[in-house]
TORDRENZA-528284 format. One record per atom (N, C-alpha, C): chain; atom name; residue in one letter; z, x, y; residue number from 1. Coordinates in pm, whole numbers. Atoms other than C-alpha are relative to their C-alpha. Example, Ala and Ser with C-alpha at 12.3 -4.5 7.8 and 13.67 -1.06 7.14 Angstrom:
<rs>
- A_N_A_0_89_-119_1
- A_CA_A_780_1230_-450_1
- A_C_A_0_90_120_1
- A_N_S_-6_-82_-119_2
- A_CA_S_714_1367_-106_2
- A_C_S_73_-77_109_2
</rs>
This chain:
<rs>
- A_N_X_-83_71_96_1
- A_CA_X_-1328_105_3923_1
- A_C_X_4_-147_41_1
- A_N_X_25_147_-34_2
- A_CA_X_-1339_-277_3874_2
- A_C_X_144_-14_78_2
- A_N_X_-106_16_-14_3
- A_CA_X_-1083_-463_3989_3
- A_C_X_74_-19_-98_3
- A_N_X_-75_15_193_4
- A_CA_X_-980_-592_3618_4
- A_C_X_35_139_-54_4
- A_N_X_-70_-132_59_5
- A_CA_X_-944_-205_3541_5
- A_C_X_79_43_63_5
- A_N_X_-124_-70_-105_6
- A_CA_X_-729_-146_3817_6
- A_C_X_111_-70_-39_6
- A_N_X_-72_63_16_7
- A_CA_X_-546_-411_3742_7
- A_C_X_88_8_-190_7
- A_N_X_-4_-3_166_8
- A_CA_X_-550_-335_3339_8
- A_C_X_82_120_-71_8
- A_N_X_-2_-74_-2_9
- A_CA_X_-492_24_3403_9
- A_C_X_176_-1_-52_9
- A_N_X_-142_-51_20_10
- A_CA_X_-71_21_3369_10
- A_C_X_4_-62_-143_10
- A_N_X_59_22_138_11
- A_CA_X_-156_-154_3045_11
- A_C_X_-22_102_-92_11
- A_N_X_81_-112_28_12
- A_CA_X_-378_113_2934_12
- A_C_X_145_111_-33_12
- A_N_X_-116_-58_49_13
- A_CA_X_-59_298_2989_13
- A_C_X_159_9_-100_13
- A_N_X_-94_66_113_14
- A_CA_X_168_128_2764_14
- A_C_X_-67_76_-163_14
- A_N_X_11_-22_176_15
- A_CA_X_-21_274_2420_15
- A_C_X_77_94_-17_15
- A_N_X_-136_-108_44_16
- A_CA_X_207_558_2370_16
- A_C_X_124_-85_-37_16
- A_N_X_-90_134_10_17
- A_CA_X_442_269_2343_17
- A_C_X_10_-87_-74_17
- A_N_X_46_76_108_18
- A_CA_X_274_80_2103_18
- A_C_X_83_-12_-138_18
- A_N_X_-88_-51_129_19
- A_CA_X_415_281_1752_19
- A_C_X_143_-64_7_19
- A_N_X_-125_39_3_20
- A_CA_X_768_228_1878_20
- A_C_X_4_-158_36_20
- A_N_X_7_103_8_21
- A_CA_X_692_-100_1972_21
- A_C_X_1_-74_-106_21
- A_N_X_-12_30_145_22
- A_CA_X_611_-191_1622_22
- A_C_X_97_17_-62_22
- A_N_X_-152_-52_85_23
- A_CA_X_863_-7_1463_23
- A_C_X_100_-87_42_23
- A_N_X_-93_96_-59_24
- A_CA_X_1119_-245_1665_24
- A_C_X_-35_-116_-80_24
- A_N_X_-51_110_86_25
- A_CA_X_988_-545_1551_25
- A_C_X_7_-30_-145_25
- A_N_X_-22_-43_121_26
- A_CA_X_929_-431_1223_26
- A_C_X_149_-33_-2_26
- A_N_X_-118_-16_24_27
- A_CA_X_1299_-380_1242_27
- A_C_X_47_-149_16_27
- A_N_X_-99_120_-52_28
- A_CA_X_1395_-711_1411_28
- A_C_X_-68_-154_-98_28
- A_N_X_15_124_125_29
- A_CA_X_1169_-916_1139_29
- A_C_X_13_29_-78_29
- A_N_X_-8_63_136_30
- A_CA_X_1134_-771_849_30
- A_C_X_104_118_-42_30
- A_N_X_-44_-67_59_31
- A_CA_X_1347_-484_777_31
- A_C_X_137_-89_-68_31
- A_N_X_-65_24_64_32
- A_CA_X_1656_-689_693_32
- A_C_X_-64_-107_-129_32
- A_N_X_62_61_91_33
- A_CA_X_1417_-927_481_33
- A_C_X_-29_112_-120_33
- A_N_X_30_-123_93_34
- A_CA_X_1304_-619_257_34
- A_C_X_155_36_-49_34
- A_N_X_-112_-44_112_35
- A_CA_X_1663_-514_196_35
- A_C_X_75_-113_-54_35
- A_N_X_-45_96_74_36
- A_CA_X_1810_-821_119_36
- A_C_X_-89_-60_-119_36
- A_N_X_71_23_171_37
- A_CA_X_1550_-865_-151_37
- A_C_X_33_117_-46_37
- A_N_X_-42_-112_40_38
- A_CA_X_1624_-539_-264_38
- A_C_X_175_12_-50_38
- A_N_X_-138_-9_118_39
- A_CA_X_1991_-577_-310_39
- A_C_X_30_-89_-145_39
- A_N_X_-5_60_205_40
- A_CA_X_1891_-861_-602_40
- A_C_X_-64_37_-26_40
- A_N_X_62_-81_137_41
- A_CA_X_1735_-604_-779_41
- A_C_X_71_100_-8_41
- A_N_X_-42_-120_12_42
- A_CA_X_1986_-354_-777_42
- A_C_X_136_-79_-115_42
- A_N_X_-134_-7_148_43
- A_CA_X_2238_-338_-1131_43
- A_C_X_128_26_53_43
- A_N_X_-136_-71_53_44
- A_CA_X_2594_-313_-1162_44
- A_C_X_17_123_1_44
- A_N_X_-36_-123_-8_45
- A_CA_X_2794_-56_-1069_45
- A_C_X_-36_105_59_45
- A_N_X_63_-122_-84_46
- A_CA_X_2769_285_-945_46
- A_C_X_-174_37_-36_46
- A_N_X_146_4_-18_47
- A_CA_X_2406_335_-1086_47
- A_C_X_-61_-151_16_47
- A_N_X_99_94_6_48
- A_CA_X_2281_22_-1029_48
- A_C_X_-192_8_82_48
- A_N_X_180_-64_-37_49
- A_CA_X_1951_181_-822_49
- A_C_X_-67_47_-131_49
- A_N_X_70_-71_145_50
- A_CA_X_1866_334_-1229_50
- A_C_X_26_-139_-82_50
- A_N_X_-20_104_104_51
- A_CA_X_1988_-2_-1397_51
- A_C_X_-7_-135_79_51
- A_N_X_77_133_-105_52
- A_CA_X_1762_-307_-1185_52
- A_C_X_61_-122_-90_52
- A_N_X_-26_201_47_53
- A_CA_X_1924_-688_-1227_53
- A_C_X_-82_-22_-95_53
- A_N_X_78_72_114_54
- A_CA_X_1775_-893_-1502_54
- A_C_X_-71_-71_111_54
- A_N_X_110_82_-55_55
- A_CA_X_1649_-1072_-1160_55
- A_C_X_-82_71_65_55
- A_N_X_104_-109_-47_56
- A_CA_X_1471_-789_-1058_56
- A_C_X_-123_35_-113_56
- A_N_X_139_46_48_57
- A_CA_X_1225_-833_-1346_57
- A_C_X_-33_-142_-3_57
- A_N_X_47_85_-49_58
- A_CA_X_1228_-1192_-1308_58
- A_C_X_-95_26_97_58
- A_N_X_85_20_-92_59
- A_CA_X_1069_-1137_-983_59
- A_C_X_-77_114_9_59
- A_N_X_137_-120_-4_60
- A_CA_X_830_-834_-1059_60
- A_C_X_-106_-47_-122_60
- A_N_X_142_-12_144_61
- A_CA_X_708_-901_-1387_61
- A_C_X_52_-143_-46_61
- A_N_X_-115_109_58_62
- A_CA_X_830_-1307_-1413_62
- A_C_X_-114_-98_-107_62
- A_N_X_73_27_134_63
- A_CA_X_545_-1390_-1682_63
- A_C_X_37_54_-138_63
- A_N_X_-66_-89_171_64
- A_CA_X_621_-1102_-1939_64
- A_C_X_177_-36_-40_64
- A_N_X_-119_9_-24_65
- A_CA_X_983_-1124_-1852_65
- A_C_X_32_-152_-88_65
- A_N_X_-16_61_77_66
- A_CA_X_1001_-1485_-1976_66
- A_C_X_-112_1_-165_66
- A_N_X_61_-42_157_67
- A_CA_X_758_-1374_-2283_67
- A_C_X_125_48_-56_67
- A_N_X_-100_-92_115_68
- A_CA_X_1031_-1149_-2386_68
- A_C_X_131_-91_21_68
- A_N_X_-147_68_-13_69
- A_CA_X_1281_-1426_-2368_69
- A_C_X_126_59_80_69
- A_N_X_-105_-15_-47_70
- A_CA_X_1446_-1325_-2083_70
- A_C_X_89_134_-31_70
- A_N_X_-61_-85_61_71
- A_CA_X_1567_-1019_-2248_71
- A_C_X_-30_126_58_71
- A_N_X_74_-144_-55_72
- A_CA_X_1504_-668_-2079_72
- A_C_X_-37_143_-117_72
- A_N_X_9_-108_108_73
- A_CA_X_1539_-472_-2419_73
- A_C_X_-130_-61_-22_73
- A_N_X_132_-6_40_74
- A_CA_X_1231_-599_-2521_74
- A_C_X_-130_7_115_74
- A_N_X_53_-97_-84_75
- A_CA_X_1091_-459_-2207_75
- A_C_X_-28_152_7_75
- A_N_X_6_-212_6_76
- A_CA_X_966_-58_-2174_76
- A_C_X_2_59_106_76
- A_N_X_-29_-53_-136_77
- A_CA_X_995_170_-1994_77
- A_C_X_-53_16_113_77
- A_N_X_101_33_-154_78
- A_CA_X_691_101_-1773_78
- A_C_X_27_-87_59_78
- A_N_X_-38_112_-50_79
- A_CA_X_844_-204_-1694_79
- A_C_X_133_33_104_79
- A_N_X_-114_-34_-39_80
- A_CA_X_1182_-38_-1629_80
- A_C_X_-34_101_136_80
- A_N_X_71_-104_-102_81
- A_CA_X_969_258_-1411_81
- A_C_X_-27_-104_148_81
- A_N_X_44_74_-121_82
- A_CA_X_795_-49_-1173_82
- A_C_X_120_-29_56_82
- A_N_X_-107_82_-74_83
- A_CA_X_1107_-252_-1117_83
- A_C_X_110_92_73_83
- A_N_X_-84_-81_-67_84
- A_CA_X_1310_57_-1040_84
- A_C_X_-80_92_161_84
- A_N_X_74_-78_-88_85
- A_CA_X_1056_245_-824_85
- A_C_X_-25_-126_140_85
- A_N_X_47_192_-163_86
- A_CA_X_953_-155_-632_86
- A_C_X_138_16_84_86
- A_N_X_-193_33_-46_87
- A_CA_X_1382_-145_-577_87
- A_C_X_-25_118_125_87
- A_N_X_7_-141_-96_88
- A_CA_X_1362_208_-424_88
- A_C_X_-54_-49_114_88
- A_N_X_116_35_-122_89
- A_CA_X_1054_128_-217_89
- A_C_X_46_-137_98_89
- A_N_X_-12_181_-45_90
- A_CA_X_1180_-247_-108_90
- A_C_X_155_101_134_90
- A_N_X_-76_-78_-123_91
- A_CA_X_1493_27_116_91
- A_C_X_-82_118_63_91
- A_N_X_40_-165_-80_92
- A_CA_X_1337_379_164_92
- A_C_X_-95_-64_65_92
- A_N_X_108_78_-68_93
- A_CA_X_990_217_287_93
- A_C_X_50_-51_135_93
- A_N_X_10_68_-141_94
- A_CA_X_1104_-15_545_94
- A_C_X_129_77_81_94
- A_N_X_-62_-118_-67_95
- A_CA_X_1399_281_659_95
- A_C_X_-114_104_54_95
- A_N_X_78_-118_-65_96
- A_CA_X_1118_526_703_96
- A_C_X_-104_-12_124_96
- A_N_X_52_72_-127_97
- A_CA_X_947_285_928_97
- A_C_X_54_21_142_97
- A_N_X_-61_45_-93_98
- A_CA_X_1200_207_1140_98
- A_C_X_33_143_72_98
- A_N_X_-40_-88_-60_99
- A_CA_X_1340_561_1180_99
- A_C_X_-171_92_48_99
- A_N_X_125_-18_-40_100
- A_CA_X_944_662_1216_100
- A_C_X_-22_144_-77_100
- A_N_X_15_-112_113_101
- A_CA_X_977_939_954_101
- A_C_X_-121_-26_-110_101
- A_N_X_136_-8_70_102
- A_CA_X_625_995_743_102
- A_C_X_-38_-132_7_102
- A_N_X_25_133_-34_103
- A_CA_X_547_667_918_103
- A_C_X_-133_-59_-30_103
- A_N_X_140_54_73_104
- A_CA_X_175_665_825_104
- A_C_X_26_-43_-152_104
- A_N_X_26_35_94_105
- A_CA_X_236_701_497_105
- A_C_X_81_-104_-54_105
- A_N_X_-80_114_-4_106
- A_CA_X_554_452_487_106
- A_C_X_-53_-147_31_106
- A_N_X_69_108_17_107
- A_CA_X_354_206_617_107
- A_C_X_-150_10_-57_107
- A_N_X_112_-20_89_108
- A_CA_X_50_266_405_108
- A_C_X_72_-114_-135_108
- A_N_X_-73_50_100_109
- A_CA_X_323_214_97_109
- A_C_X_15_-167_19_109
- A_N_X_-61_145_-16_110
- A_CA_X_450_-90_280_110
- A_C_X_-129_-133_-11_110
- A_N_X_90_83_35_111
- A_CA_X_101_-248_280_111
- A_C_X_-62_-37_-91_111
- A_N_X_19_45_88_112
- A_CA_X_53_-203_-60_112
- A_C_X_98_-65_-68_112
- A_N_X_-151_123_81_113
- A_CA_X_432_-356_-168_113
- A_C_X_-57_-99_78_113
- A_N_X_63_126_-19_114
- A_CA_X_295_-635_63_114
- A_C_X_-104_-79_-98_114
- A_N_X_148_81_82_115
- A_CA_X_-20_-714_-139_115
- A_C_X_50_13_-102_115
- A_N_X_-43_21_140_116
- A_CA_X_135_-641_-465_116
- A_C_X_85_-154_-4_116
- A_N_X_-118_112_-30_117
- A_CA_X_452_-899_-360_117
- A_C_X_-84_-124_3_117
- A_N_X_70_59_-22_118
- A_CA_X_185_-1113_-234_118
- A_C_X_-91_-66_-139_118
- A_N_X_86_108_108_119
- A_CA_X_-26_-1137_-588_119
- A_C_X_73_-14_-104_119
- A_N_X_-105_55_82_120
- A_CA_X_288_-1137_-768_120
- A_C_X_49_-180_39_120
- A_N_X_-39_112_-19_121
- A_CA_X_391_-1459_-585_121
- A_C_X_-118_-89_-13_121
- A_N_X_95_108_57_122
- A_CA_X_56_-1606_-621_122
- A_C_X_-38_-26_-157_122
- A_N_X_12_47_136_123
- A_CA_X_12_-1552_-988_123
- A_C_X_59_-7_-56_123
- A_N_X_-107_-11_58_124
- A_CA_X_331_-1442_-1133_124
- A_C_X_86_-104_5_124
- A_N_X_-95_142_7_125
- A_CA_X_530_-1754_-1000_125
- A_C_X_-96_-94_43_125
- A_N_X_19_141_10_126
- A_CA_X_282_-1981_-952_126
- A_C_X_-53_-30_133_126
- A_N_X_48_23_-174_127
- A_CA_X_197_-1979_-566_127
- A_C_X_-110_-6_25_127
- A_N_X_128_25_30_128
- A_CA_X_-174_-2016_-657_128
- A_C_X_13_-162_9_128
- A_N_X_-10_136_68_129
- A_CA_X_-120_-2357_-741_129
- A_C_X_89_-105_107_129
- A_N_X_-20_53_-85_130
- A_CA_X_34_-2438_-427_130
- A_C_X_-69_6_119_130
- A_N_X_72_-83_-124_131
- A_CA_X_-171_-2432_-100_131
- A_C_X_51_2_146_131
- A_N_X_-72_-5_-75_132
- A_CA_X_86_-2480_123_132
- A_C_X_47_166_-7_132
- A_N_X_-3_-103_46_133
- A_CA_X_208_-2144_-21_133
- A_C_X_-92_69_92_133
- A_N_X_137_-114_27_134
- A_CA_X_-106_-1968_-51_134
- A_C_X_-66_-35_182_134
- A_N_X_64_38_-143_135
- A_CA_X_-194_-2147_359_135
- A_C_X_-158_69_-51_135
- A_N_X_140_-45_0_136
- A_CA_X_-563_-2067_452_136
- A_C_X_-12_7_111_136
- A_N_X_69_-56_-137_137
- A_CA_X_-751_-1873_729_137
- A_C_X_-83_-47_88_137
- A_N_X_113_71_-58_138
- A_CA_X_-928_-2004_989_138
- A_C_X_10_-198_21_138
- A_N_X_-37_199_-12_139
- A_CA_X_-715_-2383_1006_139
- A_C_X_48_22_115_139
- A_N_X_-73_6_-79_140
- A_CA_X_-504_-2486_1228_140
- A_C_X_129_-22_15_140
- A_N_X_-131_-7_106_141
- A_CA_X_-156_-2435_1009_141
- A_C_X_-10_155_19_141
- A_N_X_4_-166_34_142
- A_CA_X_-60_-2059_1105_142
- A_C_X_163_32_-53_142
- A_N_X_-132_-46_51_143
- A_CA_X_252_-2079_860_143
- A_C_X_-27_-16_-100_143
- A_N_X_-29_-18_106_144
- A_CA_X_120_-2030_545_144
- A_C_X_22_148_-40_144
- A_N_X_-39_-177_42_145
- A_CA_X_329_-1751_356_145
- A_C_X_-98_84_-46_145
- A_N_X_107_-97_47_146
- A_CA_X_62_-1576_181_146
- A_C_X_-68_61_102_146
- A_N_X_155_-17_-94_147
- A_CA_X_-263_-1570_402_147
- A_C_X_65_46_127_147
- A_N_X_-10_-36_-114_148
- A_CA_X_-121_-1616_748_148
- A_C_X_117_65_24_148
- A_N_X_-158_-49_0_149
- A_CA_X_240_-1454_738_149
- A_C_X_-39_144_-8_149
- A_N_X_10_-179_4_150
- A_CA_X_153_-1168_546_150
- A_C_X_-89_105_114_150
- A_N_X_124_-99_-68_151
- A_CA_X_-165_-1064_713_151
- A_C_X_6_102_140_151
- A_N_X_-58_-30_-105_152
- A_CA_X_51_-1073_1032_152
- A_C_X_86_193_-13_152
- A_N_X_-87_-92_51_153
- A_CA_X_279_-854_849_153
- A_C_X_-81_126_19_153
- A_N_X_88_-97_42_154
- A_CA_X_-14_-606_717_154
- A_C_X_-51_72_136_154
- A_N_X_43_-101_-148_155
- A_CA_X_-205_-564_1114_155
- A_C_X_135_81_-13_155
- A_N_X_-57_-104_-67_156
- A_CA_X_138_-441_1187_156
- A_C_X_31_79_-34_156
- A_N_X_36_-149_60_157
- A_CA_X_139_-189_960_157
- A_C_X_-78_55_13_157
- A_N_X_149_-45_0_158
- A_CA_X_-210_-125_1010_158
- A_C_X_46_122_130_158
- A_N_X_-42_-46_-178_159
- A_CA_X_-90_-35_1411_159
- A_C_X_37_141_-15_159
- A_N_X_-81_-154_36_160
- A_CA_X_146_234_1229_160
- A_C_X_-119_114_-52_160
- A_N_X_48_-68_72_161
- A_CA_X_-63_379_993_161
- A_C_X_-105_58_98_161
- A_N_X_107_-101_-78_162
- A_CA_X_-368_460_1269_162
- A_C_X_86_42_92_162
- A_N_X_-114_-74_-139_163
- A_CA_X_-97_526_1557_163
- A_C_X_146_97_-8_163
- A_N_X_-73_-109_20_164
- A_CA_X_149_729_1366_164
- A_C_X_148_-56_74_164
- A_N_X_-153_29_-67_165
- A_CA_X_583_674_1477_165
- A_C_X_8_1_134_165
- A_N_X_12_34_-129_166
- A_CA_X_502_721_1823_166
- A_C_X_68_116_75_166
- A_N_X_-82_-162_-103_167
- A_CA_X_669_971_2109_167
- A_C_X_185_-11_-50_167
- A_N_X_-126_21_13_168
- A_CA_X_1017_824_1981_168
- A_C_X_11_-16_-143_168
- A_N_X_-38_6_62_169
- A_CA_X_1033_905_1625_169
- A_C_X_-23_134_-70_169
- A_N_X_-56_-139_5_170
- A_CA_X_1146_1160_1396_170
- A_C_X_-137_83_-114_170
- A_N_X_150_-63_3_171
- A_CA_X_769_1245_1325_171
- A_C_X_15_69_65_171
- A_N_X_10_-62_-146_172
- A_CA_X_766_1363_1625_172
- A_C_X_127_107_33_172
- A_N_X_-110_-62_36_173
- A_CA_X_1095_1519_1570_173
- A_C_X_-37_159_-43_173
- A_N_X_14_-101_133_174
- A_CA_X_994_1749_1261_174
- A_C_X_-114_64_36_174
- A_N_X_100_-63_-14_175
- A_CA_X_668_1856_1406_175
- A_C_X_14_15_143_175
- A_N_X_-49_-86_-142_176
- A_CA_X_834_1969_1723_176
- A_C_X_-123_22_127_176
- A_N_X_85_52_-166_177
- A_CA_X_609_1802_1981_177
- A_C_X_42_-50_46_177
- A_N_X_-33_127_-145_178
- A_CA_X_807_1608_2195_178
- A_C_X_-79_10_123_178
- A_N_X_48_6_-154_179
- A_CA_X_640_1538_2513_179
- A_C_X_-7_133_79_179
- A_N_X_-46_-92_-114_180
- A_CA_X_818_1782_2704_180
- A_C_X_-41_137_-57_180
- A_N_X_10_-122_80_181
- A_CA_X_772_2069_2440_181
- A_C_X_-162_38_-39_181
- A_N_X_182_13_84_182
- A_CA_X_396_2022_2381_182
- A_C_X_-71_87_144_182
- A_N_X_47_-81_-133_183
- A_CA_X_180_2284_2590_183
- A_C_X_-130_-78_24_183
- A_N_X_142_100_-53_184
- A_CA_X_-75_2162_2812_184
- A_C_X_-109_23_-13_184
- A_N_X_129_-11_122_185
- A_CA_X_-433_2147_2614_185
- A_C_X_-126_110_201_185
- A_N_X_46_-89_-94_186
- A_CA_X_-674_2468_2829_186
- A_C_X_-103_-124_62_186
- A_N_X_119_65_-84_187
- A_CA_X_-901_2346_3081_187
- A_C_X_-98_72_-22_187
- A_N_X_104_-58_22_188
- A_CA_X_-1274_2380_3021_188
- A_C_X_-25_150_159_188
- A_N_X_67_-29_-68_189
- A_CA_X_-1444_2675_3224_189
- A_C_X_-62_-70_121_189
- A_N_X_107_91_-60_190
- A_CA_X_-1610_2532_3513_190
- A_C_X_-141_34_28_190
</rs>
């Protein structure tokens, strides 16, 4: 063994560590970002999760939305379906992360509300047309929202989705492998 692998080796031991690693900062950047957009899209009153803000199609659909003068009745119900289902997804999503419950597929979801959010803000409001906005790859400016923010965002979903909630989540829970409970895989013949 080199010395760099000897030295690399407690490293090496850290990936089991990884999932929950994510999941943390997930939590400590963006989960309150996701619900605080999410509560301006939630309606009045006790249903307001079934009856989304008027600014909750502003910011899903904010082209048609001012077509129809601002008005949600002259919206349908496919319109009413996205903005309610985006609402849902903008809490359950980044909860299922954090607690590491169907965490592949939670962050799967979450990488496509990213890229949707993402070409909503570039075409829907206009963020095309800014390039501060829209930043670009490969400068030496790593704060533009679009390009370099999100993408950040996306690896770390990526992390989830191939590495699964990790030894500390309730994946791991429901399919009753913890560590300690998991039998030890046979040894070949010799």
């Amino acid at each position: 063994m080199t010395r760099f692998a000897r030295l690399a080796a407690p490293l090496d031991r850290l990936d089991p560590g990884l999932p929950l690693f994510a999941r943390i900062i997930f939590a400590a950047v963006l989960l309150r970002y996701f619900w605080a957009s999410a509560l301006t899209k939630v309606g009045d009153g006790p249903f307001g999760l079934f009856t989304p803000s008027t600014g909750a199609y502003a910011q899903i659909f904010p082209r048609q939305f001012e077509a129809a003068g601002y008005d949600t009745a002259q919206l349908g119900l496919f319109h009413w379906a996205v903005v309610t289902a985006g609402t849902w997804a903008e809490f359950l999503l980044p909860l299922a992360i954090v607690l590491g419950l169907f965490t592949r597929i939670a962050a799967l979801g979450m990488i496509g509300f990213v890229a949707v959010q993402s070409l909503t803000d570039l075409y829907g409001h206009g963020g095309i047309a800014h390039a501060e906005t829209l930043g670009a790859l490969f400068d030496r400016a790593p704060d533009g929202v679009i390009l370099d923010q999100r993408l950040l965002w996306a690896y770390l979903l990526v992390v989830l989705v191939v590495k699964g909630g990790g030894w500390l989540s309730a994946d791991r829970l429901i399919a009753g492998n913890a560590p300690s409970a998991r039998p030890a895989a046979p040894r070949p013949a010799p």
